[in-house]
C-alpha positions as CSV (number, residue, x, y, z in Angstrom):
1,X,21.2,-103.9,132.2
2,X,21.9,-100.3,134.5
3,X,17.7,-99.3,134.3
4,X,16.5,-96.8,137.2
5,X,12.5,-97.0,137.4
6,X,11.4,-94.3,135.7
7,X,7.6,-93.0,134.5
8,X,7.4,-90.8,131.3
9,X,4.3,-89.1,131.2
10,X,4.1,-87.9,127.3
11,X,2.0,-85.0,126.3
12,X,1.2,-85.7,122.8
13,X,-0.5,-83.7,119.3
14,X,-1.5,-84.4,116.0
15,X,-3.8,-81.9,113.9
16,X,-5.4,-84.8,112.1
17,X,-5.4,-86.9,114.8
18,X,-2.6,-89.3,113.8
19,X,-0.1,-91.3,115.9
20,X,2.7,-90.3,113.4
21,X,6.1,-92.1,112.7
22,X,7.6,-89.6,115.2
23,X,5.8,-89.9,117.7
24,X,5.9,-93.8,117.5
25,X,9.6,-93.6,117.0
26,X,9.9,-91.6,120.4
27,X,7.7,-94.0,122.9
28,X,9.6,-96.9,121.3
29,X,13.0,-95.1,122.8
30,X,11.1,-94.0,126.2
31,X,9.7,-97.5,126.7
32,X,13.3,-98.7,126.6
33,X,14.1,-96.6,129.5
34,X,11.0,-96.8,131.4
35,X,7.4,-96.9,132.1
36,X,5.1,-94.3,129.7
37,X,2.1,-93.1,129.8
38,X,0.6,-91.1,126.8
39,X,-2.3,-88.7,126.4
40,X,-3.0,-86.9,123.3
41,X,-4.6,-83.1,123.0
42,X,-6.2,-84.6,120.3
43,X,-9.1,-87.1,118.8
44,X,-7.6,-90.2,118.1
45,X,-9.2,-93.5,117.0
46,X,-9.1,-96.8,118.8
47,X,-7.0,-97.9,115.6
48,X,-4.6,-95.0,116.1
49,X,-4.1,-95.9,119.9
50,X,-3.7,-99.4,119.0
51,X,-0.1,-98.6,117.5
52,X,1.4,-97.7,120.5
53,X,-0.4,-100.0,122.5
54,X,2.4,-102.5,122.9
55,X,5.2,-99.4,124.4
56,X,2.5,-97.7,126.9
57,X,1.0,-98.2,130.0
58,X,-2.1,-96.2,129.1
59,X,-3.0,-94.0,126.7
60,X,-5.8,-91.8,126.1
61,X,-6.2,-89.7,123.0
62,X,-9.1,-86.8,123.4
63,X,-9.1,-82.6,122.6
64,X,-9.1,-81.0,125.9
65,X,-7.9,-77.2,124.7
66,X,-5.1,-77.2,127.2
67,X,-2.1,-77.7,125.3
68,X,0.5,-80.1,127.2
69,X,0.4,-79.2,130.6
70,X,-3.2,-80.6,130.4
71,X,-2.2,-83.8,128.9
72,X,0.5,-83.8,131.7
73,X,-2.0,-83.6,134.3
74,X,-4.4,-86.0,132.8
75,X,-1.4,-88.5,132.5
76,X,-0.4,-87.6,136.0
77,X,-3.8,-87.9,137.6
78,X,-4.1,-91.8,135.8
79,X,-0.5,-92.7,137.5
80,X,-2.0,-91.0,141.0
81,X,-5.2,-92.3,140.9
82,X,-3.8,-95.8,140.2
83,X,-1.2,-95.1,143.1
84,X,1.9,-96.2,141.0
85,X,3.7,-92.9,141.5
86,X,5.6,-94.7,145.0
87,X,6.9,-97.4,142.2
88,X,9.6,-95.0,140.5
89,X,12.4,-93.0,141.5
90,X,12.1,-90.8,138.8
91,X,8.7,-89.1,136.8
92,X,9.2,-87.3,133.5
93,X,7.3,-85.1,131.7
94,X,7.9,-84.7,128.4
95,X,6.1,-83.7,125.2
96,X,6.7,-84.1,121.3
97,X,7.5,-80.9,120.2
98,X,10.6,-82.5,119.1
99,X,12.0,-85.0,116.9
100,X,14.1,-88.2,118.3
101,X,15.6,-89.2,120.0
102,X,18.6,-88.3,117.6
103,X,20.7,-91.1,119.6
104,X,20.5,-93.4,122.4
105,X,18.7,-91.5,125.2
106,X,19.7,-93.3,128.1
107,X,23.3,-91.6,128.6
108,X,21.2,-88.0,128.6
109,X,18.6,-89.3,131.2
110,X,21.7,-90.5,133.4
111,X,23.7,-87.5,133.3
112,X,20.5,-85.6,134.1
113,X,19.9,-88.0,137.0
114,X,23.8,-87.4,138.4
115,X,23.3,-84.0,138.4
116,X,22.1,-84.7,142.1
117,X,18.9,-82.5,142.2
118,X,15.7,-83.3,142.9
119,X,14.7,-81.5,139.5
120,X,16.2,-81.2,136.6
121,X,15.4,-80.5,132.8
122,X,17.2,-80.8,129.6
123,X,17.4,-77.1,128.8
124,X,17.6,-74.2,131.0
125,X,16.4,-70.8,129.5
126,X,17.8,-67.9,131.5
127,X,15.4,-65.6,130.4
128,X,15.9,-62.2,132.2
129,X,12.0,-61.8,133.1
130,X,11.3,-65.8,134.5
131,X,14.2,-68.1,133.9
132,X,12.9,-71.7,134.0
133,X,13.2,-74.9,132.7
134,X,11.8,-75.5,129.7
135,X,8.7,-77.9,130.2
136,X,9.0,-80.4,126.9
137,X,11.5,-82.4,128.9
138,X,11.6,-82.0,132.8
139,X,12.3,-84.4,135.6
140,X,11.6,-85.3,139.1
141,X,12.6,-87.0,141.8
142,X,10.1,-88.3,144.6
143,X,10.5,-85.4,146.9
144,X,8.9,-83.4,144.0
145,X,6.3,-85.4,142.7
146,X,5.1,-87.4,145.5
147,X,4.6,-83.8,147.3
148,X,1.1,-82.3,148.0
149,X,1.8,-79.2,146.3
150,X,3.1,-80.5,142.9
151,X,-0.3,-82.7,143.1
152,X,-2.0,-79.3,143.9
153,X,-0.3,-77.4,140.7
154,X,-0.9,-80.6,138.3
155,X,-4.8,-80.8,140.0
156,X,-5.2,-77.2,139.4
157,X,-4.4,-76.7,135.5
158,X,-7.1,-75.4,133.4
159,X,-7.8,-74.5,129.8
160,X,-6.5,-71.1,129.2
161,X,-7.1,-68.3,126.8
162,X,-3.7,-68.2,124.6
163,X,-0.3,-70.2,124.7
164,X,1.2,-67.2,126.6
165,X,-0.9,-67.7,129.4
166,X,0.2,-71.4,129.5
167,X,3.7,-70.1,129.6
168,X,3.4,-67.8,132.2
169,X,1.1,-69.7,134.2
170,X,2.4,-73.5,133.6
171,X,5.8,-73.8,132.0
172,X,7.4,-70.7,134.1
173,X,5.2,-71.4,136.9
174,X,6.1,-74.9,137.3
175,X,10.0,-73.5,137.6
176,X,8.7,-70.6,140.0
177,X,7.4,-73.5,141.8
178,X,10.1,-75.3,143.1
179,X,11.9,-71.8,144.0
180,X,9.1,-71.1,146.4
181,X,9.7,-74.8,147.7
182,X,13.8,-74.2,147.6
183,X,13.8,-77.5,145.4
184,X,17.1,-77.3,143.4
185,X,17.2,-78.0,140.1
186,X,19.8,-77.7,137.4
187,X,19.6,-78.6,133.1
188,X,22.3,-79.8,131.0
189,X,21.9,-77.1,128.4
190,X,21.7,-73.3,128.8
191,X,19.6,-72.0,125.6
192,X,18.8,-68.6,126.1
193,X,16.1,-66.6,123.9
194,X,15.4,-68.8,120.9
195,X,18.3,-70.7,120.3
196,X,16.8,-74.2,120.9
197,X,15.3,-74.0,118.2
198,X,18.3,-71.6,115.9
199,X,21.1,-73.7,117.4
200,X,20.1,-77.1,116.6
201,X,23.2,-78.4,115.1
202,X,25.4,-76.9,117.3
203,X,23.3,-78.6,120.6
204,X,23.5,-81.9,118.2
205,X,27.4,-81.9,118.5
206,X,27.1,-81.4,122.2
207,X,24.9,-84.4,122.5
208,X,21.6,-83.1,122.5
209,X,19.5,-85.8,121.6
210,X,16.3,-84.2,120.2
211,X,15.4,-81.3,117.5
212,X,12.9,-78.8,118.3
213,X,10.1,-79.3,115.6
214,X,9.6,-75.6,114.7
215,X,13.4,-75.6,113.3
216,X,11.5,-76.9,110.5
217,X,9.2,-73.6,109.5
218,X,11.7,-70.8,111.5
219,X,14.0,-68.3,110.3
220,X,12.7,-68.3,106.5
221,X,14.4,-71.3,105.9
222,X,17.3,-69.9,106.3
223,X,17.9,-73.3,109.4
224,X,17.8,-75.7,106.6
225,X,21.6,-76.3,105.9
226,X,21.3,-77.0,109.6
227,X,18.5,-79.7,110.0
228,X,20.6,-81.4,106.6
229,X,23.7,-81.5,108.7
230,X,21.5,-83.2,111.6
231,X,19.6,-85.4,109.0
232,X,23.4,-86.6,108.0
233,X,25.1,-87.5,111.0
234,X,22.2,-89.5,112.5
235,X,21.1,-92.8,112.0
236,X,19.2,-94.1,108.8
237,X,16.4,-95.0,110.6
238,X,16.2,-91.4,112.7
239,X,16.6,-89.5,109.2
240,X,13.9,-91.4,107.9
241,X,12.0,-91.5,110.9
242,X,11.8,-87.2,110.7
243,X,11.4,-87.0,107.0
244,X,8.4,-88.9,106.8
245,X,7.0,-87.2,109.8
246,X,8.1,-83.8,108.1
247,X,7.1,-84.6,104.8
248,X,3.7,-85.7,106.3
249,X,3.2,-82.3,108.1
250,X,4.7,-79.7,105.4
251,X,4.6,-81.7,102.1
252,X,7.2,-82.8,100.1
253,X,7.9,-80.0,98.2
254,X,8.7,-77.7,101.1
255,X,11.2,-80.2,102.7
256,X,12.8,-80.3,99.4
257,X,13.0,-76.3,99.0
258,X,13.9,-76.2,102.9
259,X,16.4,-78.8,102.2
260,X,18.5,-77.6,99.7
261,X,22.6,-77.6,99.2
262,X,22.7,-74.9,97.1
263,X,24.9,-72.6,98.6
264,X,23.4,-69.4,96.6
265,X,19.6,-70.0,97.8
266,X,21.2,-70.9,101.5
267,X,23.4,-67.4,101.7
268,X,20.1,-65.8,100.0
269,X,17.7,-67.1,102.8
270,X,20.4,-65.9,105.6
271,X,20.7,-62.2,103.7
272,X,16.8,-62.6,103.4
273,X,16.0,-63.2,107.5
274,X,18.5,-61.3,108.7
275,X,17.0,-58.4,107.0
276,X,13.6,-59.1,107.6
277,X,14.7,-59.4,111.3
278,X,16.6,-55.6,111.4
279,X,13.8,-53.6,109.1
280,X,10.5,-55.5,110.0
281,X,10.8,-56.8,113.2
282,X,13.4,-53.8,114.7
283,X,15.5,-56.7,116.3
């Protein structure tokens, strides 16, 4: 079987501490592709760890406060200090702000692996202020991160005082990173502003193979009809893979209100946002 080495470090979160039936699901498709290596911004029990034991090179489960780009670097500094990094021709980082994979991930990881950069992400958001890739899937090639100065930038993150920070700091920073390096890099999707997570069915029928969480809890339900369409045209095993994960984190009553066919309470949650959005927010 076509396999390129590859190391997924996997940034990971649970409130309660859980290794959920999403995050499970998504190791299971990375370990089919490559090495992992999972840390968790969050306390997890021996027994927890123990279920993804079998799909991981290491794991580590413990609150550090800095969000993923300090489970990046704590996953990072295991595969440097162990000196595996030289073994791959490819290191992700990735994170599970996202449900999936939706589909088989191996044709996404090899279209971003023509693209013929040294790295590359699966969406690009072309913000005016700092475009950059967005950090919940990134990749690299050696000349990246086998350089001293993306050791230097992972080495260097700290805990910092709100998400923005991390933002600015981490998740643009990493992009403003390879500029000042003149390392080019390229995404397969162009998602401007927020539609990652507003577009979600339409990046489904152009192959995307994950679903931003938050579509879950945006937009005053008014994304519902298009998670059901998602939840429809996947597999049985995906759909009840993110139900039970959603279920678990909302409650089943939500998912049932957010879920709903009825064409009157979709067009009312639309009206609804899109009013909220002119005379509340001014947008």
């Amino acid at each position: 079987m076509y396999m390129k080495r590859r190391l997924f470090l996997l940034a990971g979160y649970n409130a309660h501490g859980l290794i959920d039936e999403s995050l499970i699901f998504y190791i299971q498709a990375l370990a089919a592709c490559g090495d992992v290596v999972l840390c968790m911004d969050s306390d997890c029990s021996a027994a927890e760890l123990q279920r993804v034991a079998p799909y991981v090179l290491h794991a580590t489960a413990q609150r550090h406060g800095e969000y993923d780009f300090g489970s990046y670097k704590r996953a990072y500094m295991y595969a440097a200090d162990a000196d595996i990094l030289k073994n791959y021709e490819f290191v992700y980082m990735v994170n599970d702000s996202v449900y999936g994979p939706l589909m088989d991930i191996e044709p996404s990881l090899r279209r971003m692996e023509a693209l013929n950069r040294d790295a590359f992400g699966l969406v690009y958001n072309p913000t005016a202020s700092r475009p950059h890739i967005q950090s919940w899937f990134i990749g690299m090639r050696k000349n990246v991160f086998l350089s001293p100065w993306y050791d230097e930038f992972m080495r260097a993150i700290t805990r910092q005082p709100d998400k923005g920070s991390i933002t600015y700091l981490y998740e643009q920073g990493f992009t403003e990173m390879l500029r000042a390096h003149r390392v080019k890099f390229a995404c397969l999707y162009n998602c401007p502003g927020r539609s990652v997570y507003n577009n979600v069915a339409a990046l489904f029928r152009r192959g995307m193979p994950f679903m931003k969480k938050v579509a879950f809890s945006r937009a005053d339900g008014a994304l519902g009809n298009r998670i059901l369409y998602i939840l429809r045209n996947t597999s049985p095993a995906v759909r009840d893979m993110i139900l039970a994960s959603a279920r678990r984190t909302w409650g089943d009553e939500y998912i049932k209100w957010l879920l709903t066919r009825n064409p009157i309470k979709i067009t009312y949650r639309h009206i609804k946002h899109a009013l909220r959005k002119i005379f509340i927010e001014g947008l």
